[in-house]
N, C-alpha and C positions, 0 to 999 in steps of 0.2 A: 678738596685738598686735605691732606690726612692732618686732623687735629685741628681742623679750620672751620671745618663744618660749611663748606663751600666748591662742592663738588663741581667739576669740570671747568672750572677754574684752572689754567696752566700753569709752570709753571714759570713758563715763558714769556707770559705776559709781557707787554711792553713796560708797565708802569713796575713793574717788580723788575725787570733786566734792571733799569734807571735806578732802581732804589739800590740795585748790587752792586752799578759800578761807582756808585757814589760813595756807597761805604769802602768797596773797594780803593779808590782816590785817597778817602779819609787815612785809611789804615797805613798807605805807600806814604802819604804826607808825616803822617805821628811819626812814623818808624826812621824817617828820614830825617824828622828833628830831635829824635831823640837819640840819634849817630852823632848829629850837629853836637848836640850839649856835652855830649861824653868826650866829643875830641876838644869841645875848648874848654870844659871844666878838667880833665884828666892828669893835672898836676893838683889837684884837689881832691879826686877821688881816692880813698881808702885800697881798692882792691881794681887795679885797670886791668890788670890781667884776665878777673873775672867779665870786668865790662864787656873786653872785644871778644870774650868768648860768647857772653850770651848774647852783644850783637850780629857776632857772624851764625849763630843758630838761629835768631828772629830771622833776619833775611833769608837765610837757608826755608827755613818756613814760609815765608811768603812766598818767595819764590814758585814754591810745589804748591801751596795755595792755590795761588795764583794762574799756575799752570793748568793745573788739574781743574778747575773749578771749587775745590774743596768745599765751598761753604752750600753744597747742593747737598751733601749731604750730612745727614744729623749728627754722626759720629765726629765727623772731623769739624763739626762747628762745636762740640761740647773737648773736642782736644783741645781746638785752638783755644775755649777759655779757661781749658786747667793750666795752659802755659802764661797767657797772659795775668793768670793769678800768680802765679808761681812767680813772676818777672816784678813781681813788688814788693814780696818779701827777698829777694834776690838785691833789689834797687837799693834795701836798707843796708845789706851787707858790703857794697858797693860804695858806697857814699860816705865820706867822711860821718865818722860817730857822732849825732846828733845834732846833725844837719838839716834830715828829712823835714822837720816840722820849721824851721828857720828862718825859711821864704829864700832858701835857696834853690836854683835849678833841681829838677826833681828830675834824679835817670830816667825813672817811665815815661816820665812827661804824660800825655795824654792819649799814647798807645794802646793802654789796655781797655777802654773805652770801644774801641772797634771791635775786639771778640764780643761786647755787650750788646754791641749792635747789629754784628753779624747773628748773635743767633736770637734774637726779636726779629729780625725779616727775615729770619730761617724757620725760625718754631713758635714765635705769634708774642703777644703781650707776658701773657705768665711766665716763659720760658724766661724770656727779657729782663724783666724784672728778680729772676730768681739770679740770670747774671750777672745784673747789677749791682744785687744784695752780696754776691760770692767775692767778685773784686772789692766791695765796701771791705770787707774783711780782711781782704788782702794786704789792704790799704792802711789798716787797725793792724795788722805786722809788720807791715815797711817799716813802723814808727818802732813796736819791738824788736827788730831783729836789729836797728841802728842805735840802740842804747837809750831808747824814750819810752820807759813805763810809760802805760795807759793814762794811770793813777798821780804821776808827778807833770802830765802836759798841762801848759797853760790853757785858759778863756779861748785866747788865740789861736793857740793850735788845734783846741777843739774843734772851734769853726773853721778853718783852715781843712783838716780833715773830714770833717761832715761835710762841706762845701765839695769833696773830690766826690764821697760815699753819694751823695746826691745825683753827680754830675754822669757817673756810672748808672745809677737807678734812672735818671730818665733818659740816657741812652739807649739802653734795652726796651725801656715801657717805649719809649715814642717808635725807635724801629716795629714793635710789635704790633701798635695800634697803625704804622701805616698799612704795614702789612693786611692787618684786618678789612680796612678799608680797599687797600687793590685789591684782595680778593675778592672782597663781595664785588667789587665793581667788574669785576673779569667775568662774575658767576652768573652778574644781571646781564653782560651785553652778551655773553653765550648765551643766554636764552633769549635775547632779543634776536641776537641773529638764527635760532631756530625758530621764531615764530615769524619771524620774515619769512624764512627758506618757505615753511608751511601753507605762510600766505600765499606766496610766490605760487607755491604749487599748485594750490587753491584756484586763483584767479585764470592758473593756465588751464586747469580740468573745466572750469564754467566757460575757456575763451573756447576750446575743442566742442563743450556743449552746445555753445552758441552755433557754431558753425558748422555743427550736425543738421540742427535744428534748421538751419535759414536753407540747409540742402535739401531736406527732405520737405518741407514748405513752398520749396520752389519745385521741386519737381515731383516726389510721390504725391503726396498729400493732396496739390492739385486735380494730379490722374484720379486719385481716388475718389475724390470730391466729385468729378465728371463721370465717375460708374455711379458713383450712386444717382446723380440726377439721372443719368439715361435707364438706370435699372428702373427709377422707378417712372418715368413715364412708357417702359417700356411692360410693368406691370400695369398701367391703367388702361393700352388696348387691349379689344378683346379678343383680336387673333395678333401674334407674334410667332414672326418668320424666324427658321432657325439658325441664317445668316446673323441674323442682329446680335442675338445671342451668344453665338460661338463670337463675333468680335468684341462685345464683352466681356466674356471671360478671357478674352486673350487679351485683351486691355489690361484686366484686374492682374493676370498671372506675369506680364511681362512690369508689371510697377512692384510685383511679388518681390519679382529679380532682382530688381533693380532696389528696392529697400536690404533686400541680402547682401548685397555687394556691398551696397555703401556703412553698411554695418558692419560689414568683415575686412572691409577695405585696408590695410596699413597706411600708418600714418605716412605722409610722405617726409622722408628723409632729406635734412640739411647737407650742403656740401661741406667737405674736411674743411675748417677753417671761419665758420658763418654760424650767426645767429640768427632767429627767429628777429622779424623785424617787430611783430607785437609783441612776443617777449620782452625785448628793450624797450618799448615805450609803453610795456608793462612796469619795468624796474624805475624808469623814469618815473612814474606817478606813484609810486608806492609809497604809502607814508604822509601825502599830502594832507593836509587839514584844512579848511574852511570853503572849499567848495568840493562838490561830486565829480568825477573825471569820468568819459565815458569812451572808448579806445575801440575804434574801428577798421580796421583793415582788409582793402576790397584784393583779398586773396594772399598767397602767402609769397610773403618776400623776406630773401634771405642779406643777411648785411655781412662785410668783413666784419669778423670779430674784433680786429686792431681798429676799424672805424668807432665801434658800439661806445666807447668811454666818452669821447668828442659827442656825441648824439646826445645822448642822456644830458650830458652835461647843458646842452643847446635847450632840450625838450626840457629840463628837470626846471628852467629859471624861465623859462617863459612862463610854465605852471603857476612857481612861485611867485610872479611878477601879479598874475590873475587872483591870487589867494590871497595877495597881499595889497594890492590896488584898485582891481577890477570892481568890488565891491559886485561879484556874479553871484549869480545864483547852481549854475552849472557851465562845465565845459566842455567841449569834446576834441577826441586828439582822430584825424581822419588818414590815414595814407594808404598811399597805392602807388603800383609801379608802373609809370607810362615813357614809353617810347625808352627805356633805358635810363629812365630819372626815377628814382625814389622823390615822392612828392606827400611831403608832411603836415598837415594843417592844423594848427593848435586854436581852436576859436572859442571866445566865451560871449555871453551873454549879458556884460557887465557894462559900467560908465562911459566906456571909452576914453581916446583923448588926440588931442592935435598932435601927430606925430612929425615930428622935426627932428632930423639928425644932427645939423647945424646947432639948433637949438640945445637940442640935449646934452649934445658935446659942450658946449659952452657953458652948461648949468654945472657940470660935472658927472651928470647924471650917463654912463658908462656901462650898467649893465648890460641892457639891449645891444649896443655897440662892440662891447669886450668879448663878455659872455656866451653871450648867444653869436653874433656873428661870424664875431671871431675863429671862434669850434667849427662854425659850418667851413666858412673859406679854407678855412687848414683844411678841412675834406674834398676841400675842389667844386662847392657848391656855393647855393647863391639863401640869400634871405633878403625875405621880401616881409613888409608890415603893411596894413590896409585896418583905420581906425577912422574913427570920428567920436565928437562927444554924442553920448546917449544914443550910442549905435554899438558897443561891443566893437572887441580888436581880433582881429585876425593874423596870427605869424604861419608866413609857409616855410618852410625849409625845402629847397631841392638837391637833393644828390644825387649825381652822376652815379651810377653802378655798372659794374664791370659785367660784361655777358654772365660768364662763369658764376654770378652771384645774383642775377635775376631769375625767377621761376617765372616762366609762361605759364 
């Protein structure tokens, strides 16, 4: 963000929307009690005529503020605070003659503190601070333009006005230091979420490797492995017929093909609407800490996309259940598609424990139950746990799958 030093940083962020509309509240609140004070001070005011003029231009201003967004951008956050400066030597003109410093209702009241604020979550700490400094000033004329040298205020009024000059300076400073902080925080979880994406990608490129690998092991690799034994006992007689031969090499050249194809093969494609079932129980374990996850799936199966949130959510807390209780050492996530059931195995290698639903229910203990179960049934499937002490736990999750979304 320009001038923040926190690039791709938006600036839409959630935490800076929050910080806008709260000032934004602020500014509709000052401005609306600072309406209040002028209608029941206004048989005391000096000049009302001026007041309801420069209240019906504030509101005319917020208004389009408001409307437009104004405070997105720079210009119209350094207008809004030449006006809200301009509205305090204005207050003194306003206000019975030597009143301002009195501990009487103050016309500004605490309005101009929001242009202070608006542009420190607009333009950072320094900005802030320079606003804050601008209305102090403003505030040091209020008092001249209502008939109070500098030089004849009392002890009192001094602090009285340092106490506003103040109240303005960490307006600005503090909008500008939050600002600082949401940005860098917007800057780090943008990069978090691209080193996830990368991860993501990562583990998908080594899942398609894996699965290269376990094809051509299962079936070239083998064939190759049996030309070579028979080449070579086929070199150790001392006469060879050139039948054997020619079926050798037709051995070697149809396993030729057949590593061609599967090399060139395209990947197969998801239907409109579905994901990759190891992909989601790829996102599920992403991220876990305290044990290794090892994710297997005997072939490719596709899931409703509107199912996959419910899933993970199932899968992602049974992990954390392992990571956090199991006291494992590894675990592995197994599924496969049979007879039209998506069948999920989450099992580790950990302490175990006597599982009791009655029980658990009654401890308060609700994850397994809420959590995890819970997600499955909403999907029209069932779970099942299978544990003992110092035997590791086992969760299956099965789910029904529509034709349309199982690959044979």
């Amino acid at each position: 963000m320009a001038g923040q030093g926190y690039p791709g940083a938006p600036e839409t962020e959630p935490g800076l929307r929050g910080l806008w509309l709260g000032i934004l509240a602020y500014r509709w609140a000052t401005f609306a009690w600072m309406a209040v004070l002028a209608v029941a001070t206004r048989e005391d005011l000096r000049s009302p005529g001026i007041a309801l003029v420069v209240l019906v231009f504030v509101g005319s201003w917020n208004v389009w503020f408001t409307v437009t967004r104004g405070w997105e951008r720079s210009a119209n956050r350094w207008v809004d605070l030449g006006l809200s400066f301009a509205l305090l030597p204005v207050s003194g003109l306003v206000m019975e003659e030597g009143t301002t410093a009195s501990g009487a209702p103050f016309f500004a009241t605490s309005y101009p503190a929001s242009a202070a604020l608006t542009v420190g979550a607009g333009s950072g700490l320094v900005a802030g601070l320079a606003a804050g400094a601008a209305l102090s000033f403003g505030l040091a004329l209020s008092r001249i333009f209502n008939g109070l040298p500098l030089a004849e205020l009392t002890s009192d009024e001094w602090v009285s006005m340092l106490n506003g000059a103040f109240y303005y300076l960490a307006a600005g400073g503090a909008a500008g230091v939050v600002r600082s902080v949401l940005m860098r925080s917007a800057a780090e979880r943008s990069l978090a979420i691209e080193d996830a994406a990368r991860q993501r990608e990562r583990a998908a490129r080594l899942a398609e490797r894996e699965a290269l690998g376990r094809e051509i092991h299962d079936s070239v690799l083998q064939s190759l492995a049996m030309v070579e034994k028979e080449g070579r006992e086929l070199t150790a007689r001392p006469m060879v017929r050139a039948e054997e031969v020619r079926a050798l090499v037709e051995l070697a050249a149809g396993q030729e093909r057949a590593l061609r194809a599967l090399l060139t093969e395209a990947p197969e494609q998801p239907a409109a609407g579905t994901v990759s079932l190891r992909t989601a129980l790829q996102a599920a374990a992403f991220g876990l800490d305290g044990v290794p996850v090892t994710i297997t799936t005997a072939g490719p199966v596709w899931l409703p996309a509107e199912d996959v949130e419910e899933l993970n959510g199932a899968v992602r807390q049974a992990l954390e259940n392992v990571a956090q209780h199991a006291q494992a050492t590894r675990v592995t996530i197994f599924a496969e598609e049979v007879d039209g059931d998506v069948i999920i195995s989450v099992r580790d290698d950990g302490v175990g424990f006597d599982y009791d639903e009655e029980r658990l229910a009654r401890a308060g203990k609700l994850g397994l139950l809420k959590s995890m179960r819970g997600r499955i049934e909403a999907l029209g499937g069932q779970m099942r746990v299978h544990s003992a002490p110092r035997l590791g736990t086992e969760v299956e999750f099965r789910l029904p799958v529509e034709e349309p979304f199982a690959d044979d």
